[in-house]
C-alpha positions as CSV (number, residue, x, y, z in Angstrom):
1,X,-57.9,-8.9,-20.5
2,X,-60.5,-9.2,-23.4
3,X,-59.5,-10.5,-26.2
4,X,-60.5,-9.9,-30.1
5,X,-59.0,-13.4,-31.8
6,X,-58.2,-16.7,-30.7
7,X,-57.1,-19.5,-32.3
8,X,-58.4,-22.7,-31.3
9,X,-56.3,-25.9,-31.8
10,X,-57.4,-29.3,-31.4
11,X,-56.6,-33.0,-32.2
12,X,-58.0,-36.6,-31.0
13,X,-56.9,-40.4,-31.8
14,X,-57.4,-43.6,-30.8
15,X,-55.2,-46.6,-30.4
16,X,-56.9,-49.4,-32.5
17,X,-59.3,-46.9,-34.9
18,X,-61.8,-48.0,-32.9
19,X,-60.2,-48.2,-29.8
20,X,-59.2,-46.7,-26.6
21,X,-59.8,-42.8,-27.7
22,X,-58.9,-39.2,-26.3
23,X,-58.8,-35.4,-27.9
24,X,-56.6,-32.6,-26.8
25,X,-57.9,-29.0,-27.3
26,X,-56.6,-25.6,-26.5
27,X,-57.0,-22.0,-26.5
28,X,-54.1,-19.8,-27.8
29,X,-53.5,-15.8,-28.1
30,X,-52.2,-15.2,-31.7
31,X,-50.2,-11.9,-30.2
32,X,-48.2,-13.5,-28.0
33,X,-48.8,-17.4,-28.5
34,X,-49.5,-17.8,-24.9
35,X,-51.9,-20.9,-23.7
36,X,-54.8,-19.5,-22.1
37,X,-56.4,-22.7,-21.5
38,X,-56.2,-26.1,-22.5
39,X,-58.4,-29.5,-22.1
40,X,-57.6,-33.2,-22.6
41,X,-60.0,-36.1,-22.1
42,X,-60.4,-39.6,-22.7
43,X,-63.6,-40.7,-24.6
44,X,-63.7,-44.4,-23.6
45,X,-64.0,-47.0,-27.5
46,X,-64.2,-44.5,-30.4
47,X,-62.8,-43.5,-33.6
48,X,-60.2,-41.6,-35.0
49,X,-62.7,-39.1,-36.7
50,X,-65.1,-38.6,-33.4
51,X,-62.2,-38.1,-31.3
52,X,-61.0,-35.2,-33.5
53,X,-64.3,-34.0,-33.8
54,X,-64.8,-34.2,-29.6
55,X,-61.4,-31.9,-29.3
56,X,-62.9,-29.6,-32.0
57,X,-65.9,-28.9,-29.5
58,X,-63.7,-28.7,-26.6
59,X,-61.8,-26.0,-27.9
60,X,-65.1,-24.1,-29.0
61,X,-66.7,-24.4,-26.2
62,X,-62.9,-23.6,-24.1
63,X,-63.2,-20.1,-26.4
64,X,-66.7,-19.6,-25.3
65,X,-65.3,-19.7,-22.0
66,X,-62.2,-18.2,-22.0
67,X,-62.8,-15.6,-25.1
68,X,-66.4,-15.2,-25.4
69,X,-66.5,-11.9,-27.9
70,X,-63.5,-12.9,-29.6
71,X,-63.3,-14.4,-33.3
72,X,-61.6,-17.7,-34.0
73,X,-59.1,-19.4,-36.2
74,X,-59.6,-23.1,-35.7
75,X,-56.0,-25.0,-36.6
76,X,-56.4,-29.2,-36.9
77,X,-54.4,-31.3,-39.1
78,X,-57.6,-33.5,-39.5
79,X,-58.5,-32.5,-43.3
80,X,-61.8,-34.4,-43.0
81,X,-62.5,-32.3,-40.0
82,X,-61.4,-28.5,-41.7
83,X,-62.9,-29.7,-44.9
84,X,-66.3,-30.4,-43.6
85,X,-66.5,-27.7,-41.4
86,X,-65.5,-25.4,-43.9
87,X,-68.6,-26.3,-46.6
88,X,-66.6,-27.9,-49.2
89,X,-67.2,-31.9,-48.0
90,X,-70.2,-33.6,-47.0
91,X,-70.5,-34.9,-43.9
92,X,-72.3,-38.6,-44.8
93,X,-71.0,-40.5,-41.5
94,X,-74.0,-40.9,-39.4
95,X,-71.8,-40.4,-36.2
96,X,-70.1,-37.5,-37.5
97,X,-73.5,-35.6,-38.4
98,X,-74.7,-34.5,-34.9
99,X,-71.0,-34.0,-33.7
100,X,-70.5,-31.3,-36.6
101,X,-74.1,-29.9,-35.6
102,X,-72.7,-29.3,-32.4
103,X,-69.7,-27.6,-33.5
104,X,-71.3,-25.6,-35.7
105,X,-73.7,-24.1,-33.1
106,X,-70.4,-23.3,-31.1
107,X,-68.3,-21.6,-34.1
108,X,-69.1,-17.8,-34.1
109,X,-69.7,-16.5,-37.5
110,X,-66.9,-15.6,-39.5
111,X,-64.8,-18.5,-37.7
112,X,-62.0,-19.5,-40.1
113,X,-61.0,-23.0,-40.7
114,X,-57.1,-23.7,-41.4
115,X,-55.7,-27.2,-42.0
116,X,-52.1,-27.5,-40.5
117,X,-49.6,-30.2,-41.1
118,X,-49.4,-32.4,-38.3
119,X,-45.9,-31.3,-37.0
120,X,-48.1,-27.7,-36.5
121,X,-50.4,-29.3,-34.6
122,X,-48.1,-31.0,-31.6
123,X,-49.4,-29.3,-28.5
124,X,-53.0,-30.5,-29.3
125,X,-51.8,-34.4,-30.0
126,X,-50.1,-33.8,-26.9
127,X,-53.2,-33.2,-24.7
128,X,-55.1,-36.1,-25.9
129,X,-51.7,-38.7,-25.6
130,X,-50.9,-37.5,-22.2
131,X,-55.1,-38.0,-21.4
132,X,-55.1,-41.3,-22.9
133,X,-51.9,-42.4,-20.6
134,X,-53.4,-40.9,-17.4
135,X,-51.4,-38.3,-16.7
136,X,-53.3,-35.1,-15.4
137,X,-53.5,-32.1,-17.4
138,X,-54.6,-28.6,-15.5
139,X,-57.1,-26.2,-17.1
140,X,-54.6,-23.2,-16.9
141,X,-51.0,-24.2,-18.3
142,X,-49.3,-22.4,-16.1
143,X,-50.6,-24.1,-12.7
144,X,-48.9,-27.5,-14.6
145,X,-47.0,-29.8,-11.8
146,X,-44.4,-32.0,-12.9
147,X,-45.2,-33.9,-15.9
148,X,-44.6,-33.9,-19.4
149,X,-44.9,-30.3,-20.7
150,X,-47.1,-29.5,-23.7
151,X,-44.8,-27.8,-26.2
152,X,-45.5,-24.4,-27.4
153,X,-45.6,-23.4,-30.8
154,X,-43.9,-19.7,-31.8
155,X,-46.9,-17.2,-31.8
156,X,-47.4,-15.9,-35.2
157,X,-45.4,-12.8,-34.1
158,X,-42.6,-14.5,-33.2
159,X,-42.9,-16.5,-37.1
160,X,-42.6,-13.0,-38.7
161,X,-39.9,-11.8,-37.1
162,X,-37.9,-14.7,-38.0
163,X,-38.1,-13.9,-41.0
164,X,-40.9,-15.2,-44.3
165,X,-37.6,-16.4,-46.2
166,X,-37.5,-19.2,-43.8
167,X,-40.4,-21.1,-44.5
168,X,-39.7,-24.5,-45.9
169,X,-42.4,-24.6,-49.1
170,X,-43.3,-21.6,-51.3
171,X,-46.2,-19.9,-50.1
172,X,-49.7,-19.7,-52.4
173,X,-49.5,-16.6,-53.8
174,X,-53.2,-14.8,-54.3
175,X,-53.5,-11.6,-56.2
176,X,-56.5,-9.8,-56.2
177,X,-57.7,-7.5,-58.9
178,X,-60.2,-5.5,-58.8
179,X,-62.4,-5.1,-61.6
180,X,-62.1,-2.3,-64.1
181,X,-64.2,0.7,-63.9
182,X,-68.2,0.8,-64.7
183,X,-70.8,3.8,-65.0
184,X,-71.8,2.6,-60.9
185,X,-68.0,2.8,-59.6
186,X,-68.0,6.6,-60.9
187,X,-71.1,7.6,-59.2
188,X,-70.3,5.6,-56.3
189,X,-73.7,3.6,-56.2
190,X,-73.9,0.2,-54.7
191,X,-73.3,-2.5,-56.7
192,X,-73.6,-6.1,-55.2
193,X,-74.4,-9.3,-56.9
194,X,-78.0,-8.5,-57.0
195,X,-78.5,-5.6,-58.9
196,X,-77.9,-4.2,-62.5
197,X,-74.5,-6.4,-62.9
198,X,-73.0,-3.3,-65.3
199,X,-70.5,-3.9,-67.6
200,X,-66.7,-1.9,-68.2
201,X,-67.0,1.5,-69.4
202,X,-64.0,2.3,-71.6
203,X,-62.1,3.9,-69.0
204,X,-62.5,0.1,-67.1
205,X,-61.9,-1.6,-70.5
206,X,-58.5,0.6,-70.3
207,X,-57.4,-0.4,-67.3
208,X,-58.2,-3.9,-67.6
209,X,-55.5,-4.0,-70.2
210,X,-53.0,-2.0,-68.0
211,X,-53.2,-4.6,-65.5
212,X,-53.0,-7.4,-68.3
213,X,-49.6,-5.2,-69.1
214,X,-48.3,-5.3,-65.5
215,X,-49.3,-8.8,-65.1
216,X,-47.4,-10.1,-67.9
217,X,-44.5,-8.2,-67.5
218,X,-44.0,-9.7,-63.8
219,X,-45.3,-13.2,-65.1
220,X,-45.2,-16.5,-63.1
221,X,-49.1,-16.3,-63.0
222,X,-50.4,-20.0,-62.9
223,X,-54.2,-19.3,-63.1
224,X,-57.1,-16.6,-63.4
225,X,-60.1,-16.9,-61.4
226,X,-62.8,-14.8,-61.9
227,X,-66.3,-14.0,-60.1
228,X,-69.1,-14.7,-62.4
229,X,-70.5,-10.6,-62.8
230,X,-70.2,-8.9,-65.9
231,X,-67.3,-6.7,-64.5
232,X,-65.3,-9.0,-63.3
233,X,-65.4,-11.2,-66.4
234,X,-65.0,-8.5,-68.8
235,X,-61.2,-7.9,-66.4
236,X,-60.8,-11.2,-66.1
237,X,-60.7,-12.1,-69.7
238,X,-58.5,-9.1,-71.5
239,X,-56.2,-9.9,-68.4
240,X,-56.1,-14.2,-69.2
241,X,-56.0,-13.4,-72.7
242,X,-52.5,-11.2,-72.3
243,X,-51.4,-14.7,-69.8
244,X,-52.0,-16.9,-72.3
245,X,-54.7,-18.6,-69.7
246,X,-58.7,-19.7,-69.6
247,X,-60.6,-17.8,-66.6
248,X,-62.0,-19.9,-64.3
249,X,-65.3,-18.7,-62.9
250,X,-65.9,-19.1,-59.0
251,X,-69.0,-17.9,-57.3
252,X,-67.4,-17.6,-54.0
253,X,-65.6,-14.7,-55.2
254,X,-68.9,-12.5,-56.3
255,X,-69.4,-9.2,-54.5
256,X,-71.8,-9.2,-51.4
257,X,-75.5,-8.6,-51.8
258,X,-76.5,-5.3,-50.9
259,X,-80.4,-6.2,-51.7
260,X,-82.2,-2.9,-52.3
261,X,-79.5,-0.3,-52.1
262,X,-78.4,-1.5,-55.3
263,X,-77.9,1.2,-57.4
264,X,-78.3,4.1,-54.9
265,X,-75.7,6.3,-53.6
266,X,-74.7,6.2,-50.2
267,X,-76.2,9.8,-49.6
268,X,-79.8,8.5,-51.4
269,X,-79.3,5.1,-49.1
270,X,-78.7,7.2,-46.0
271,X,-81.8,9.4,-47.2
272,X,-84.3,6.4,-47.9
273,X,-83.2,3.8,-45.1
274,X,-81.4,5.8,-42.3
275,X,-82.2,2.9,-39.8
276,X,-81.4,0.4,-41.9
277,X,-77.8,2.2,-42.9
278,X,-76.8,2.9,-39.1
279,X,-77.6,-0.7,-38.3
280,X,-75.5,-1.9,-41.0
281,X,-72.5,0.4,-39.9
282,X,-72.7,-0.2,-36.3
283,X,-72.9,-4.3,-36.9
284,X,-71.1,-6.3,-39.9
285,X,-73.8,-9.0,-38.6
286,X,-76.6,-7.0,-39.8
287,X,-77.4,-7.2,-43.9
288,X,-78.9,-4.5,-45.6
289,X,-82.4,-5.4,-46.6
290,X,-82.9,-7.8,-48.8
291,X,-78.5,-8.5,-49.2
292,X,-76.2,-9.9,-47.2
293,X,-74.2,-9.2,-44.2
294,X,-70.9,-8.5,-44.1
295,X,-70.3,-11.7,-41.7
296,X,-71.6,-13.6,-43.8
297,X,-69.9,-12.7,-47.1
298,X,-66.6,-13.2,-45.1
299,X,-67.9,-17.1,-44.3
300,X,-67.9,-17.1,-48.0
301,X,-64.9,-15.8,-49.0
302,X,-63.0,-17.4,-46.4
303,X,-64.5,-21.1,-47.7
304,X,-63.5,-19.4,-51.7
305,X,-60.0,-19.1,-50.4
306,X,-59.6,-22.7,-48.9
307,X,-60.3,-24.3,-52.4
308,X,-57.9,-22.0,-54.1
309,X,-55.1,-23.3,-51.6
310,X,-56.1,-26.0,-51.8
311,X,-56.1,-26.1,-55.6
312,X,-53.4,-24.4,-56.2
313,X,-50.8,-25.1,-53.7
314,X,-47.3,-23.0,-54.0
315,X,-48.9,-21.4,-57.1
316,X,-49.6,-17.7,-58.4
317,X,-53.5,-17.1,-58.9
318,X,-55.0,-13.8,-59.9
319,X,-58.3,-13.4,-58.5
320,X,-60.6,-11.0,-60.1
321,X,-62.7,-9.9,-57.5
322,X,-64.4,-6.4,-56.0
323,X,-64.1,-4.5,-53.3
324,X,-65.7,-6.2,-50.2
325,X,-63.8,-9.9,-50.7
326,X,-60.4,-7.9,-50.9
327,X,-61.0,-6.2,-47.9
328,X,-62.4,-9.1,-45.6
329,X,-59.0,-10.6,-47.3
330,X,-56.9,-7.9,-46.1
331,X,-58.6,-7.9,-43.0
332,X,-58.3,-11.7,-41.9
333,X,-54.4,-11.4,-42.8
334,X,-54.3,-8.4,-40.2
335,X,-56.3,-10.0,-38.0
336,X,-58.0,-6.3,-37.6
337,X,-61.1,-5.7,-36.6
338,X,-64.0,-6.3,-38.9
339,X,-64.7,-2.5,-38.8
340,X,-61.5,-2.0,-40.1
341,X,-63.3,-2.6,-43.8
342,X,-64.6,1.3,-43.4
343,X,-61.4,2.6,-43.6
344,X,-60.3,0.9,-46.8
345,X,-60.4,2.4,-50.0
346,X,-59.7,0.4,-53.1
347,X,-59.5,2.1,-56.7
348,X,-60.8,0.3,-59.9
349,X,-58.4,-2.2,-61.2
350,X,-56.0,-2.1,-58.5
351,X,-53.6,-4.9,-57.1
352,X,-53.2,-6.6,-53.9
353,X,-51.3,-9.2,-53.0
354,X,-51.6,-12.1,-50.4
355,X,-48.8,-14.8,-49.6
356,X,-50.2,-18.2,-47.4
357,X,-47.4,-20.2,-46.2
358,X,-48.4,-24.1,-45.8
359,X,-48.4,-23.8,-41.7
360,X,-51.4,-21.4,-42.0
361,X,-49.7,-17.9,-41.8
362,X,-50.1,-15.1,-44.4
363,X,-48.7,-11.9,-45.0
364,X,-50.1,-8.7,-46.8
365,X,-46.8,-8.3,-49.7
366,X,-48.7,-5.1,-51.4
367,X,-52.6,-3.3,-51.5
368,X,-54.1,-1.1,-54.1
369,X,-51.5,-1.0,-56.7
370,X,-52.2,0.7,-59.6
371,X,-50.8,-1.2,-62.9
372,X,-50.9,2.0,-65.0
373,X,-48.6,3.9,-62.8
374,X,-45.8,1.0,-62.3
């Protein structure tokens, strides 16, 4: 059975940092939590920080294998590891620097990087202990002898169903707004961070302050973070104002680049660059000319989100933002397929909300919310 997601997990350690060393890597199925294949392997005198970075590659190269068109979530309780992987550290540790090379050639674009706390990350440690004290470990989980059994977290299913009210710290609450309306969201041209960057019109203006409304009546809002177009500032700042808060400005969260279809309709688009359009719809790999792909924007975002939980652990953040970074949102929480952004629709100055628990799960709590009529 082909499968569309994977999640990778992996760990390493070594008794003495350096010392004897050994990483643990596997292969899950997010549906049903199932192992579908696992490695462990000692790497003779290292450190703590190769040996995690060996497992990381392991598990890569075990979801090449095993899981070759899927995408990945890669779950390590190294934050060094996540961190660098993700963009937001250097990597300055001359051993570390081909290693991460190497992993990054492996990770397929859009792979997302999620740090886990330790006691999330047991069947990996497991692997690279039971390698380091000589005990076999078979490829396939199932064909395991006698032996110390690798315990198996709950799939993410399985989480759900028990129920979000028992998670043990208060989940990061994200809520996306989408900017206000502008003469280009009318006429339903393109409008990505390369073009003509148009401001609110007054309808936008108007909704803006509905949201502000809505937002302060619920309260509890901790921060407003804001993309750096016109659009989004303009919403950003009638909404902070009504808070009682400063917008911060973060690039990650600017709307993709759609290069020279800025400011054309989809019909003039599909008049003027009919190859170029049905290349862009049939791939989210493929940019339009001149912008950026759809993959790409989703590395982005992804790496945007990170430092806001990060940030802003167990807080409420309002994110003013456009369409395409609440979608590939939306989408990663789903774990649908990137298509899946085509049959979206979100409305100007709308509302969606996100929830990320500290063990890496999320749930979707509302989408496209319109302030005025609440």
């Amino acid at each position: 059975m082909s499968l569309d997601h994977v999640i990778v997990e992996a760990d390493g350690g070594s008794r003495g940092n350096p010392g004897p060393a050994a990483y643990g890597a596997l292969v899950r199925d997010p549906a049903t939590g199932a192992v579908i294949a696992q490695q462990g392997k000692t790497l003779g005198r290292a450190t703590n920080n190769v040996a995690e970075y060996s497992g990381l590659i392991a598990g890569l190269e075990l979801a090449a294998e095993y899981a070759p068109n899927a995408s990945i979530e890669v779950r390590m309780d190294s934050k060094l590891v996540i961190e660098q992987m993700a963009g937001r550290w250097k990597i300055k540790h001359p051993d570390l620097q081909p290693l991460a090379m190497k992993a990054q050639g492996l990770a397929p674009f859009g792979t997302e990087w999620t740090w886990v706390p330790r006691a999330q990350n047991a069947a990996a440690d497991a692997l690279a202990n039971m390698a380091l004290d000589g005990v076999p470990i078979p490829l396939k989980p199932e064909a395991a002898g006698p032996g110390p059994a690798v315990a198996q977290e709950p799939s993410d299913l399985q989480k759900a169903l028990q129920g979000w009210g028992a998670q043990a710290e208060p989940p990061t609450q994200l809520i996306f707004l989408r900017h206000g309306e502008t003469p280009h969201t009318v006429e339903k041209r393109f409008s990505g961070s390369g073009g003509d960057d148009p401001s609110l019109s007054n309808t936008g203006r108007a909704q803006a302050a509905a949201a502000a409304s809505y937002l302060s009546r619920i309260g509890g809002v901790d921060a407003v973070v804001t993309s750096p177009l016109q659009r989004t500032r303009e919403t950003a700042a009638v909404v902070a104002a009504g808070l009682g808060l400063e917008p911060v400005v973060d690039d990650g969260w600017v709307e993709c680049s759609f290069g020279d279809w800025d400011g054309y309709t989809f019909a003039e688009v599909q008049q003027k660059w009919p190859d170029a359009l049905n290349a862009w719809l049939d791939s989210t790999s493929v940019a339009p000319p001149g912008g950026e792909s759809f993959d790409a924007c989703a590395r982005r975002v992804r790496s945007a989100r990170d430092g806001l939980l990060t940030r802003y652990p167990g807080k409420t953040v309002v994110v003013v933002t456009h369409v395409t970074p609440i979608k590939l949102m939306v989408r990663s929480v789903l774990q649908a397929p990137m298509a899946s952004m085509f049959r979206m629709e979100l409305k100007p100055a709308t509302l969606t909300e996100i929830n990320w628990y500290a063990d890496g799960l999320a749930s979707l709590r509302s989408f496209n919310v319109q302030p005025s009529l609440v």
